[in-house]
VOLONU-152646 format. One record per residue (C-alpha): z negated, x, y negated; residue in three letters. Coordinates in steps of 0.02 Angstrom, whole numbers, plus 32768, in hexadecimal, padded with zeros to 4 digits. Layout:
REM VOLONU-152646
+------+------+------+--------+
:    z :    x :    y : residu :
+------+------+------+--------+
:    Z :    X :    Y :    ALA :
...
+------+------+------+--------+
END
This chain:
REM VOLONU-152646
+------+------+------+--------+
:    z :    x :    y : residu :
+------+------+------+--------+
: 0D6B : DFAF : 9846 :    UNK :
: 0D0E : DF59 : 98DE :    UNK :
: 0CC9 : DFFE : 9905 :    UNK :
: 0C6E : E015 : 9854 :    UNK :
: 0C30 : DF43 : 985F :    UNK :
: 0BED : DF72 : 991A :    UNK :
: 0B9A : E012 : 98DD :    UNK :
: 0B49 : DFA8 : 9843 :    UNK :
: 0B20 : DF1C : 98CE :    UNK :
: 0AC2 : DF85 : 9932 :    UNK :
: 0A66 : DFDC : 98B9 :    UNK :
: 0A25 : DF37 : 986C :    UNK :
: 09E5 : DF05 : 9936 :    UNK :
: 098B : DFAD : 9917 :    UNK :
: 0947 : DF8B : 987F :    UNK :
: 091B : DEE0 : 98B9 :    UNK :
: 08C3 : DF12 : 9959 :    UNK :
: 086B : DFA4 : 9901 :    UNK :
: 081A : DF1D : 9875 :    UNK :
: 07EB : DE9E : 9910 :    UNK :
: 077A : DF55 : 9954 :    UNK :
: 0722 : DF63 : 98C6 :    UNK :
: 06C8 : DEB3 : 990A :    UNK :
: 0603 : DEE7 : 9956 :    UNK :
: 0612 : DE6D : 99BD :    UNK :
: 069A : DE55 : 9A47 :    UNK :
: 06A9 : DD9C : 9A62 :    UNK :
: 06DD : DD8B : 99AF :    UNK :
: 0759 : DE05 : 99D6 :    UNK :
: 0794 : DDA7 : 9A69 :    UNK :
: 078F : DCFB : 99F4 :    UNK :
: 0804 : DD4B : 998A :    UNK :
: 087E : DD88 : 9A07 :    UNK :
: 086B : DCD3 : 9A3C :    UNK :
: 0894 : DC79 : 99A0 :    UNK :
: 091D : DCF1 : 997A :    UNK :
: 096E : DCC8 : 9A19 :    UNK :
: 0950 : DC10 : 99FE :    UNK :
: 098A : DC12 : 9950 :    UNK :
: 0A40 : DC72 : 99B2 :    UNK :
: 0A59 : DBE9 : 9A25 :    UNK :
: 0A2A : DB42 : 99A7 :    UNK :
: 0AB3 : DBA4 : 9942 :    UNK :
: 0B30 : DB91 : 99D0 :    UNK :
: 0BA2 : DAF4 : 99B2 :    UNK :
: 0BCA : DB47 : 9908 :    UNK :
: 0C0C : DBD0 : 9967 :    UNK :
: 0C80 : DB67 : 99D0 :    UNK :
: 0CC5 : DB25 : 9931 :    UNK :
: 0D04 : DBC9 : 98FC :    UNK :
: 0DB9 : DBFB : 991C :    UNK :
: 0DAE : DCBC : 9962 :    UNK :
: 0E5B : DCE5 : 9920 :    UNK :
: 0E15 : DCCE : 9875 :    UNK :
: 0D5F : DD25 : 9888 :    UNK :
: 0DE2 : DDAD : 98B7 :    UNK :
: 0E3F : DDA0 : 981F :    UNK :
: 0DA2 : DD80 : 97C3 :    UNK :
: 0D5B : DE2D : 981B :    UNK :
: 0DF9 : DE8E : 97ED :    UNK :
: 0E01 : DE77 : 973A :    UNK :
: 0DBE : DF01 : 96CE :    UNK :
: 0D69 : DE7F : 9645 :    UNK :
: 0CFA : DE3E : 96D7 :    UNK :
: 0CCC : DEE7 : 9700 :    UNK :
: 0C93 : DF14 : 964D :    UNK :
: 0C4C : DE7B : 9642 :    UNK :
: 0BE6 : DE97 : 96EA :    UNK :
: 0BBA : DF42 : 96AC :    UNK :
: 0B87 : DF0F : 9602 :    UNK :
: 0B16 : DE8F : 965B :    UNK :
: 0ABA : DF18 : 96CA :    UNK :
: 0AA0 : DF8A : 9637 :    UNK :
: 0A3A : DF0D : 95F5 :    UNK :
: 09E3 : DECC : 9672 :    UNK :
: 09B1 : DF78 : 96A4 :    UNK :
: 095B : DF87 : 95F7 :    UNK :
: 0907 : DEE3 : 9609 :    UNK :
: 08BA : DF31 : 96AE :    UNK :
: 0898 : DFC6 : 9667 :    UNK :
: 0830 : DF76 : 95E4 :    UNK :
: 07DE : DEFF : 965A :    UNK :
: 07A8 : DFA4 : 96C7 :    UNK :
: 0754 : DFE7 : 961D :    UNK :
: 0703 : DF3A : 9618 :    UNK :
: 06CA : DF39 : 96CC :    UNK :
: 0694 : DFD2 : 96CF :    UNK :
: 0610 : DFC0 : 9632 :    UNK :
: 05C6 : DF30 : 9684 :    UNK :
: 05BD : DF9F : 9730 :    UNK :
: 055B : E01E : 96DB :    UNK :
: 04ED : DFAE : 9670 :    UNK :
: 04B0 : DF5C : 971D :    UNK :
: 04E1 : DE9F : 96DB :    UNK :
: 0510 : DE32 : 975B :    UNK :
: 057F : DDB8 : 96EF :    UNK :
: 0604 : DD39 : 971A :    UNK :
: 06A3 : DDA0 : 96DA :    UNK :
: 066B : DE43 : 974D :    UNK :
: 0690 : DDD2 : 97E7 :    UNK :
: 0722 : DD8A : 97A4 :    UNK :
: 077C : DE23 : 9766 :    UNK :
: 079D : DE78 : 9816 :    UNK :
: 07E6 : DDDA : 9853 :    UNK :
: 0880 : DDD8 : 97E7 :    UNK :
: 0926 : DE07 : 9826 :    UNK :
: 09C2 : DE50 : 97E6 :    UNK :
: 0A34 : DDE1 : 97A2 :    UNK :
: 0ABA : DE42 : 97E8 :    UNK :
: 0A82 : DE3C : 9893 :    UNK :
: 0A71 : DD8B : 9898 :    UNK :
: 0B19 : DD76 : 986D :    UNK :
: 0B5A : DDF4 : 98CF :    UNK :
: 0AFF : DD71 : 9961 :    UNK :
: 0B6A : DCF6 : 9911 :    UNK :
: 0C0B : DD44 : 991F :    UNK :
: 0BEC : DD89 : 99C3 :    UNK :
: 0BCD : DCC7 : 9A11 :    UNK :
: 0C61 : DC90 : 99C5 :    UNK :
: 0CC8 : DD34 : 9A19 :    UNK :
: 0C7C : DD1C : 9ACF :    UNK :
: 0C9C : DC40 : 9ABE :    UNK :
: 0D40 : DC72 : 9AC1 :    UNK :
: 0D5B : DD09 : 9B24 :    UNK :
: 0CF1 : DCBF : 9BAB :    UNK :
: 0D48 : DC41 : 9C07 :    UNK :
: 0D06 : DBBF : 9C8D :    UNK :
: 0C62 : DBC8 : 9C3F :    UNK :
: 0C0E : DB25 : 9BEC :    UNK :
: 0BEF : DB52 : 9B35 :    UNK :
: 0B27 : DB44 : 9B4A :    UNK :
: 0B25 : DB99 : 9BDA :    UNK :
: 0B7B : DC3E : 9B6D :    UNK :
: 0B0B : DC17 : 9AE9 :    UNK :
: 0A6E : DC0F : 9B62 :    UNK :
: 0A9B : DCA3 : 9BC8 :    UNK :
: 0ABE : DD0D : 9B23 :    UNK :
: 0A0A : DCCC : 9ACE :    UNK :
: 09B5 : DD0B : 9B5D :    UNK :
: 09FC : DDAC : 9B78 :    UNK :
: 09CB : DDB5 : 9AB5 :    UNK :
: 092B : DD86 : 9AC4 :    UNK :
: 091F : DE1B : 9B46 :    UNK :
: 096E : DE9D : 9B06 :    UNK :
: 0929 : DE86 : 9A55 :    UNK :
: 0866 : DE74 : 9AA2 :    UNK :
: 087A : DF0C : 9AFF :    UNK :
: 08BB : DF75 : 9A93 :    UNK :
: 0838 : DF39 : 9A1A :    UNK :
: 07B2 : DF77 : 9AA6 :    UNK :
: 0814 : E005 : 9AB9 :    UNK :
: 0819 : E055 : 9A05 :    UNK :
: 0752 : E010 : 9A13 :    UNK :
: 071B : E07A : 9A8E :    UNK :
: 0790 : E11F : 9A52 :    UNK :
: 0752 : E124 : 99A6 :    UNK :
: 069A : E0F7 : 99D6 :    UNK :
: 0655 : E104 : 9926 :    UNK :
: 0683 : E06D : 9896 :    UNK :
: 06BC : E10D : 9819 :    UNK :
: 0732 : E135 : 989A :    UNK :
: 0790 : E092 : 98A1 :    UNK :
: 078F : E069 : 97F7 :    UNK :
: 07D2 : E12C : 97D1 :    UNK :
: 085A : E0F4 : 984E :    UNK :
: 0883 : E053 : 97EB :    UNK :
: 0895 : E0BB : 973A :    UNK :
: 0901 : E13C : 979E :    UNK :
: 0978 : E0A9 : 97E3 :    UNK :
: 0984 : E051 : 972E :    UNK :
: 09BB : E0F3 : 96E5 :    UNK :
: 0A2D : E108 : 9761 :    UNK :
: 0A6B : E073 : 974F :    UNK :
: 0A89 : E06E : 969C :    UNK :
: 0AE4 : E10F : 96A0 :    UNK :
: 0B4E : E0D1 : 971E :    UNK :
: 0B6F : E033 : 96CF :    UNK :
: 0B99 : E096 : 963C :    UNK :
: 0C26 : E108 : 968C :    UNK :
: 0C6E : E07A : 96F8 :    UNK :
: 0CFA : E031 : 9686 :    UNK :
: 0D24 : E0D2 : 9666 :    UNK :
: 0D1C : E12F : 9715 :    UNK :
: 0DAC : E090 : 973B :    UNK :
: 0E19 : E0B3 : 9693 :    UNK :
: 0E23 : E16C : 96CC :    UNK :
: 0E23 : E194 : 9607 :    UNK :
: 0E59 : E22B : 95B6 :    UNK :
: 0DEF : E26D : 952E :    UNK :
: 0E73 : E26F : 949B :    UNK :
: 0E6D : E338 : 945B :    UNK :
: 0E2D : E390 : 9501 :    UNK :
: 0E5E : E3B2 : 95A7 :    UNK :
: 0DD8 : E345 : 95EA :    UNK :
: 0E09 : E299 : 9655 :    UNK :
: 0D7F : E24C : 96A1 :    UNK :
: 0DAF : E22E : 9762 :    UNK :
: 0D56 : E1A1 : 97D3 :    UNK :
: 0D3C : E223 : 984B :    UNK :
: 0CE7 : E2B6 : 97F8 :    UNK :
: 0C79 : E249 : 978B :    UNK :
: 0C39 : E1D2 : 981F :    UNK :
: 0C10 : E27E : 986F :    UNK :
: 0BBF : E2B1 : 97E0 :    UNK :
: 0B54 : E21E : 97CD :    UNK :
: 0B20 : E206 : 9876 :    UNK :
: 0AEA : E2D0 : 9882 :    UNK :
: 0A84 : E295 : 97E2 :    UNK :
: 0A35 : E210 : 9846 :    UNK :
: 0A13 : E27E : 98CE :    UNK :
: 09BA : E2FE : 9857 :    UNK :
: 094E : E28B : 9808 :    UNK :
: 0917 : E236 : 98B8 :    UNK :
: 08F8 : E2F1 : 98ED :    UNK :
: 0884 : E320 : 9857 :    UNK :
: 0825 : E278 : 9871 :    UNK :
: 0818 : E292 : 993D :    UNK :
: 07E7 : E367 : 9901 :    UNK :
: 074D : E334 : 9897 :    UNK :
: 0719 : E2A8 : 990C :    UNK :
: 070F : E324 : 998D :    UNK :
: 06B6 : E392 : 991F :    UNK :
: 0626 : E31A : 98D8 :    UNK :
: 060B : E300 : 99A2 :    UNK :
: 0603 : E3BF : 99C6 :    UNK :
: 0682 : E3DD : 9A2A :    UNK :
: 06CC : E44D : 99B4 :    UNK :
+------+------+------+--------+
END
């Protein structure tokens, strides 16, 4: 089951770096990278507080999973209707308060994926202070996160671009949110000879990812004329 809250984890970083790109300007990407690494370190004596043999317990149990996966279903709607919102007020040329704020939020599952992975390294890491953990993991963070961001900015050059690769990843997302729970149960489909297996469908879901990333990268290429 770690695999499948890993997969989710990363996914949401995605997400979350792909919304801070859609920022025109760089140092409020960078000021959002910085505050999200902030916000992972103030969060830090919480962490310490949390016994790891439980978060594994926690982590194993099926309910949490569903729970987790009923939470990024709907978040990924609420994004999904924020991009419809975002990108009407892109279009219309208005430069309002809600357009800047709207890139800057980030996934709720990521953040506590941030969360559970402080409280993993406090105690797997030993000799350490506690800050200095927290510290060293806020940076890195704030690093990876910020370039990444300036990565995805300068491969999808174009605002459509991004924001096509934000409604690919929430529908991706959902779907795989969706077949989670029962990718783990390895259920049988009462009256056929069908069993859905972790395996095949994970395969099956990441070939639709790749697909969809293909067709977006194909008519990219082709409103630049290289096709």
């Amino acid at each position: 089951m770690w695999l499948f809250l890993i997969i989710l984890f990363v996914l949401s970083f995605i997400h979350t770096t792909v919304n801070l790109s859609l920022f025109t300007r760089k140092r409020y990407i960078l000021v959002s990278c910085f505050v999200i690494a902030a916000v992972s370190f103030i969060v830090f004596p919480f962490a310490i507080e949390v016994n790891v043999k439980i978060l594994g317990r926690i982590m194993s149990d099926f309910n949490v999973l569903s729970l987790i996966c009923t939470y990024q279903i709907i978040e990924s709607i609420f994004f999904m209707l924020l991009s419809l919102l975002l990108i009407g007020v892109h279009y219309e040329g208005k430069r309002v308060a809600v357009s800047r704020f709207i890139p800057l939020l980030p996934s709720g599952v990521f953040l506590a994926g941030i969360f559970y992975m402080e409280t993993y390294l406090f105690h797997v890491i030993d000799n350490v202070e506690f800050h200095m953990t927290a510290l060293f993991l806020s940076v890195m963070l704030f690093v990876i996160s910020s370039v990444t961001a300036f990565l995805l900015k300068g491969c999808f050059a174009e605002w459509e671009w991004r924001m096509e690769l934000k409604g690919i990843l929430s529908i991706f997302q959902i779907l795989l949110a969706m077949f989670l729970p029962i990718i783990l149960m390895g259920v049988k489909i009462q009256g056929t000879q069908l069993e859905v297996e972790a395996g095949k469908t994970l395969v099956s879901l990441t070939a639709m990812m790749l697909i969809a990333l293909s067709g977006c990268l194909y008519r990219m290429q082709k409103e630049e004329g290289r096709i």
